[in-house]
C-alpha positions as CSV (number, residue, x, y, z in Angstrom):
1,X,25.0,64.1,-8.0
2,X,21.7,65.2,-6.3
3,X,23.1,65.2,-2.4
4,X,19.0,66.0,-1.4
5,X,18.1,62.7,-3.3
6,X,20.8,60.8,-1.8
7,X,19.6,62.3,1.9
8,X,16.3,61.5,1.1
9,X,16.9,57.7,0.4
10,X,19.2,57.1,3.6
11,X,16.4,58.6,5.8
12,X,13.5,56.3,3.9
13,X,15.6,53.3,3.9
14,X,17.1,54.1,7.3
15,X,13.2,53.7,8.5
16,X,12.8,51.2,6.8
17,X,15.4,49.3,8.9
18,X,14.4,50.2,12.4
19,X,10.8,48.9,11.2
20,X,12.4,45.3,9.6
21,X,14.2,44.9,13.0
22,X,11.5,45.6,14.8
23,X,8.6,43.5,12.6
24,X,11.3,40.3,12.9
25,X,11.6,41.1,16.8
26,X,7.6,40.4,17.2
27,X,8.3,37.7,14.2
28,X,10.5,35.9,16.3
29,X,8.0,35.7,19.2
30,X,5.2,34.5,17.5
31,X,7.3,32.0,15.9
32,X,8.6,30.9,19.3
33,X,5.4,30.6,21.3
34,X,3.9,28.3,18.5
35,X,7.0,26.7,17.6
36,X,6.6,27.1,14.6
37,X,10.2,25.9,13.5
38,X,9.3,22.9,15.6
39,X,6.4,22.1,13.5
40,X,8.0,22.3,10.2
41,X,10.6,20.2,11.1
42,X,7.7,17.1,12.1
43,X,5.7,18.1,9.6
44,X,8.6,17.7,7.3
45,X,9.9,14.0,9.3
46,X,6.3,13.0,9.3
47,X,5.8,13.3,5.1
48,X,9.7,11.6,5.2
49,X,8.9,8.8,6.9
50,X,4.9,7.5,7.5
51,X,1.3,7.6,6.3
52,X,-0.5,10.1,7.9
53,X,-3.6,9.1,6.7
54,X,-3.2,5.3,8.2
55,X,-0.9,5.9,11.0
56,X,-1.5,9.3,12.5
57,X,0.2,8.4,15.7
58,X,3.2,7.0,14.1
59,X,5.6,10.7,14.5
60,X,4.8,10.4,18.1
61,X,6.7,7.5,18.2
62,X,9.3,9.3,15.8
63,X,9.2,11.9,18.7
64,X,9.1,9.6,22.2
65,X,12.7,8.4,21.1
66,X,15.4,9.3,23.6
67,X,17.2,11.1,20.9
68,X,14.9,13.5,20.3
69,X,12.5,13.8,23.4
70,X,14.6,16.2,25.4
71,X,15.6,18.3,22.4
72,X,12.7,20.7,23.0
73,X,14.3,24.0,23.5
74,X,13.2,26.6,26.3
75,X,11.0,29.4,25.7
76,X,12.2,32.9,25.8
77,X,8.7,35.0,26.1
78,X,8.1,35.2,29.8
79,X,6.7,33.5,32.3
80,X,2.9,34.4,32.1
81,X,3.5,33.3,28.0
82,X,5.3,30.3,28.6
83,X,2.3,28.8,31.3
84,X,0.0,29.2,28.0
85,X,1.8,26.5,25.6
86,X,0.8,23.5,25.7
87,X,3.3,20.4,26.3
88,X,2.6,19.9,22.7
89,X,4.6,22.8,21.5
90,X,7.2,23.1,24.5
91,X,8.1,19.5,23.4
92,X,8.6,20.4,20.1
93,X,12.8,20.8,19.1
94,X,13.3,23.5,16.5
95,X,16.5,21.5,15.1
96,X,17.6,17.6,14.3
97,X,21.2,16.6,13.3
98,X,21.1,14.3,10.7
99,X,23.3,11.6,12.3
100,X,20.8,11.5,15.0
101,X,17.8,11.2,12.1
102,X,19.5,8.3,10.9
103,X,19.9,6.8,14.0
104,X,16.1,7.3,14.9
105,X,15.4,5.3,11.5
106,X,17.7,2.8,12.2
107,X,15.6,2.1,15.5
108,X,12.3,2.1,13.4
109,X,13.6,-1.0,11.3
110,X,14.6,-2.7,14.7
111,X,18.0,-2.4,13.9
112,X,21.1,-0.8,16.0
113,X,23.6,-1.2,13.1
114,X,22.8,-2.6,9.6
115,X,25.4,-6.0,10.7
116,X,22.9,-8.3,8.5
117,X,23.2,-9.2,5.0
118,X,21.6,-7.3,2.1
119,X,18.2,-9.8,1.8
120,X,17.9,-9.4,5.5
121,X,17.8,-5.8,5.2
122,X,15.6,-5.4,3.0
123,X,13.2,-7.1,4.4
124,X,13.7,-5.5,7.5
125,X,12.6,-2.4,5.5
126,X,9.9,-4.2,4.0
127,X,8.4,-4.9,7.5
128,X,8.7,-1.8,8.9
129,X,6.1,0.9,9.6
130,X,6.8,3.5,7.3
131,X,4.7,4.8,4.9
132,X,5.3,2.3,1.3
133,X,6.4,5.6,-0.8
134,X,9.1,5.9,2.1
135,X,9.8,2.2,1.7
136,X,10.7,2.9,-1.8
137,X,12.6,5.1,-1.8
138,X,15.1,3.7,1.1
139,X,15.4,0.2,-1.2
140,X,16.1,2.4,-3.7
141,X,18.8,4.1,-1.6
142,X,19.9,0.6,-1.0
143,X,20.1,-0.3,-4.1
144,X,22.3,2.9,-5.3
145,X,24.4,2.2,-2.2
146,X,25.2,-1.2,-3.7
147,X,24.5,-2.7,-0.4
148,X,27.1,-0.8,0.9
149,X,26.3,0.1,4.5
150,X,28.8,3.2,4.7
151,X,27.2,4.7,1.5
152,X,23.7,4.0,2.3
153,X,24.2,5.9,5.6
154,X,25.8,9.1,3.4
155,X,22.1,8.5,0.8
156,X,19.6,8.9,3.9
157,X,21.9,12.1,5.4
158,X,22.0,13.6,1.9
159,X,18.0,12.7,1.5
160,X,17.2,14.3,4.8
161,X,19.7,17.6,3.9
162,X,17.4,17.9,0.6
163,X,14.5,17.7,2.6
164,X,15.5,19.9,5.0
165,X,16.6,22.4,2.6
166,X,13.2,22.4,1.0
167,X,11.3,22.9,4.1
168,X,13.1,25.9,5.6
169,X,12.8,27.3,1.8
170,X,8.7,26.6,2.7
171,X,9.6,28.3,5.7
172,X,11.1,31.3,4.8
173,X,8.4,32.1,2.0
174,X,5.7,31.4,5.2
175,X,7.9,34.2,7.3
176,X,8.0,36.6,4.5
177,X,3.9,36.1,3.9
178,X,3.6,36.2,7.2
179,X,5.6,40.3,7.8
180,X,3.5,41.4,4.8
181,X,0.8,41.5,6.9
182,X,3.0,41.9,10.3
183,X,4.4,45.0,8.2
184,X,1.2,46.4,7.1
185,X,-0.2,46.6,11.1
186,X,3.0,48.0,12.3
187,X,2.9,50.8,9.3
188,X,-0.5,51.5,10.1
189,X,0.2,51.4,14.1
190,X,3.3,54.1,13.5
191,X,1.5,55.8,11.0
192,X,4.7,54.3,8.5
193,X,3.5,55.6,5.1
194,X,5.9,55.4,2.8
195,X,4.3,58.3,0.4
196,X,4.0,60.6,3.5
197,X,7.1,59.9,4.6
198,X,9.0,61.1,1.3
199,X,6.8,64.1,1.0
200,X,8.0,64.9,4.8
201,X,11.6,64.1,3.9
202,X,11.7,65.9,0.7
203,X,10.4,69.3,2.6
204,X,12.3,68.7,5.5
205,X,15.7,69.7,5.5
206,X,16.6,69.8,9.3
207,X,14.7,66.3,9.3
208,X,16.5,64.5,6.9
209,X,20.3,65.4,8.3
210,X,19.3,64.1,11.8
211,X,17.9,60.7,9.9
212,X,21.3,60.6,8.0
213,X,23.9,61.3,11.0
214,X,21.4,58.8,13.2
215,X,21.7,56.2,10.2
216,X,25.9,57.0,9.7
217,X,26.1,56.6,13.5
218,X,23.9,53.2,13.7
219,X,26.0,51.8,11.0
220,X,29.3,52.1,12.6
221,X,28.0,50.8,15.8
222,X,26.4,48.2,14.0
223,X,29.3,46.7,11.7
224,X,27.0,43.5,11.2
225,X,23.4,43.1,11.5
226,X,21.4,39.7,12.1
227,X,18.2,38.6,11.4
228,X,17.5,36.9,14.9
229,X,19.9,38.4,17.5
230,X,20.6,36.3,20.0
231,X,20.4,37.9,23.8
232,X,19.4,37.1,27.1
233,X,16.0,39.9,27.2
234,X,12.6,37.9,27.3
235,X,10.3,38.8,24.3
236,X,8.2,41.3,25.7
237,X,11.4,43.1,26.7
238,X,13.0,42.7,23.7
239,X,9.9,44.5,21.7
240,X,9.7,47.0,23.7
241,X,13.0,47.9,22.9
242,X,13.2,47.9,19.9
243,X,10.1,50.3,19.6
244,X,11.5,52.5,21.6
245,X,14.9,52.8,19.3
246,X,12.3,52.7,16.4
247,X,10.5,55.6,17.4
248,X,13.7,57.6,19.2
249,X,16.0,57.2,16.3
250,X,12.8,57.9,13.5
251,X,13.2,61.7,14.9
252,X,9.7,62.1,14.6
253,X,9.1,61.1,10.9
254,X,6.8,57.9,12.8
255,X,3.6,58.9,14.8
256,X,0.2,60.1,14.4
257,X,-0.3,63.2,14.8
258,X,-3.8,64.7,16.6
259,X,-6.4,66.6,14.5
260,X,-7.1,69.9,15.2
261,X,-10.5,70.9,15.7
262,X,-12.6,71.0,12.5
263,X,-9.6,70.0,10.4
264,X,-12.0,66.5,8.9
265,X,-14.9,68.4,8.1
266,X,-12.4,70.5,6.0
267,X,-10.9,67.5,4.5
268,X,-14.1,65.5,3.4
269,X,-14.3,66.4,0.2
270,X,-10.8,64.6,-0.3
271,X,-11.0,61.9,2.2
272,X,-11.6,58.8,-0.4
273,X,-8.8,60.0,-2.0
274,X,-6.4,60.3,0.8
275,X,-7.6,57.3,2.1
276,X,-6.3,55.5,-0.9
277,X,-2.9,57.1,-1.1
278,X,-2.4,56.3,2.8
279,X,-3.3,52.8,2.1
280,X,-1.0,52.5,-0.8
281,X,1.6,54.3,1.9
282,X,1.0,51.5,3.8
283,X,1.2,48.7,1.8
284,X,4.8,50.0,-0.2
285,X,5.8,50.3,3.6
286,X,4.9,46.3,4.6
287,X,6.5,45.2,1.4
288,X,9.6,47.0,2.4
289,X,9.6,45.3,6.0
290,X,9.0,41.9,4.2
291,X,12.4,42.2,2.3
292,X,14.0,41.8,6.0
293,X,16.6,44.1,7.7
294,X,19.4,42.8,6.1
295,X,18.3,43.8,2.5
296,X,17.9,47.4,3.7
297,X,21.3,47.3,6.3
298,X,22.9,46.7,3.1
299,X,21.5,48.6,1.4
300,X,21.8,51.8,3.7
301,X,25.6,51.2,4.1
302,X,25.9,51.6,0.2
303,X,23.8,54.9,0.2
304,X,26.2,55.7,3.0
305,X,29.4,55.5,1.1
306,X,27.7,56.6,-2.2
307,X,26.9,60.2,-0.2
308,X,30.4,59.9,1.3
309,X,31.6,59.7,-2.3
310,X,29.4,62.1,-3.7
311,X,29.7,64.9,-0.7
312,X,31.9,68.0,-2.0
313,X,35.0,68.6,0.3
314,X,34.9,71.9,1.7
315,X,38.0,74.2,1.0
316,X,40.2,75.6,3.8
């Protein structure tokens, strides 16, 4: 087994880590402060249910409802931040149960509790202000439910879980598109080229047995790593400190280093071509934050016990 190899992957993917943790830490603030989970879940309510086209205002209704109107969660960026959103997005939940969706409908076809007979039902449907593709579909529910009240309920949850499901798989695609680009302006900002770094890993003996013991040591405080920590630091705060463990435990191997005097004019000749291999650093490096820290925490614990595997014991 090639123990260098093995060293140099745990110090590359190590990186890679403290930069997916620290690319979903600024993730997570830009999603707060536009709400963005907020959105996709009326966006989502508002293609359920009504016609944008005819009834524009119609979600605002959706959203007035007691159920939902004080369900808009605080924000956690800081006080200057949070004076900047608008009511619009600070009124904006990030999260529905379904038993209060179907509640919400049931209000929309002036209804507390389906008591009536089938006919009347459906005509209550008929009259209501949905869009007609949503009307549809929920006599269709009806219809599958038999007229049973109990099942119909159990149809529009398990219609609003599909939707659901969808939309935070629209999401999550959005997020990923989204740290591509995040990744490739923090690579550039830490000077995070993945070809540089290798090169610098490869060479660097002392450099890669700090990254290692940093990574072994990061893993056992770390039995369990999540995607959105929850804590009580503001945004701001929260960035910052991650940054700072990004650059303290990198050990150097982030950074830009200052040019000495004349060493550009040197380099000319070859700047078009370095130019390319740095971009093509960068961009293998925002790929790699876009896979999300939890791809490369488990994958660092398995180069972990592969080395442990692979190190020979020394004899007495």
């Amino acid at each position: 087994m090639n123990l260098q190899l093995i060293e140099l992957a745990i110090g590359l993917v190590f990186v890679y880590l403290l930069l997916s943790i620290f690319a979903m830490t600024v993730m997570e603030m830009i999603s707060t402060f536009f709400r963005m989970r907020g959105e996709m879940l009326k966006s989502t309510i508002e293609k359920m249910l009504f016609d944008k086209s005819k009834n524009p205002e119609k979600i605002n209704e959706f959203y007035e409802q007691p159920l939902i109107l004080f369900l808009g969660d605080d924000v956690s960026t800081s006080s200057y931040l949070d004076q900047l959103l608008s009511k619009k997005y600070k009124k904006l939940p990030s999260y529905l149960k379904k038993e209060d969706f179907y509640a919400i409908l049931l209000s929309f076809i002036n209804d507390k509790q389906f008591s009536d007979s089938l006919e009347e039902i459906q005509k209550k449907i008929e009259q209501a202000s949905f869009s007609e593709n949503t009307k549809s579909h929920l006599l269709f529910l009806l219809k599958k439910s038999a007229g049973n009240i109990t099942d119909f309920k159990q149809e529009i949850i398990h219609w609003f879980d599909e939707c659901m499901e969808r939309a935070n798989t629209w999401y999550s695609r959005r997020v990923q598109y989204i740290l591509l680009v995040l990744g490739f302006v923090i690579a550039f900002a830490v000077n995070g080229d993945t070809l540089r770094m290798i090169d610098k890993l490869n060479s660097d003996e002392k450099l890669r047995k700090e990254l290692v013991e940093s990574a072994a040591e990061y893993v056992k405080k770390n039995p369990e790593i999540t995607e959105r920590p929850k804590d009580s630091l503001s945004m701001p705060v929260k960035i910052e400190k991650e940054y700072n463990t990004l650059l303290s435990e990198s050990h150097n191997l982030l950074g830009w280093e200052k040019a000495k005097p004349g060493q550009v004019k040197e380099n000319d000749k070859s700047n078009v071509k370095d130019i390319f291999f740095r971009i093509l650093g960068f961009l293998l490096t925002a790929f790699a934050i876009s896979l999300g820290s939890s791809f490369w925490f488990d994958m660092l614990k398995k180069l972990l016990n592969i080395r442990t595997l692979g190190k020979p014991t020394q004899n007495p």
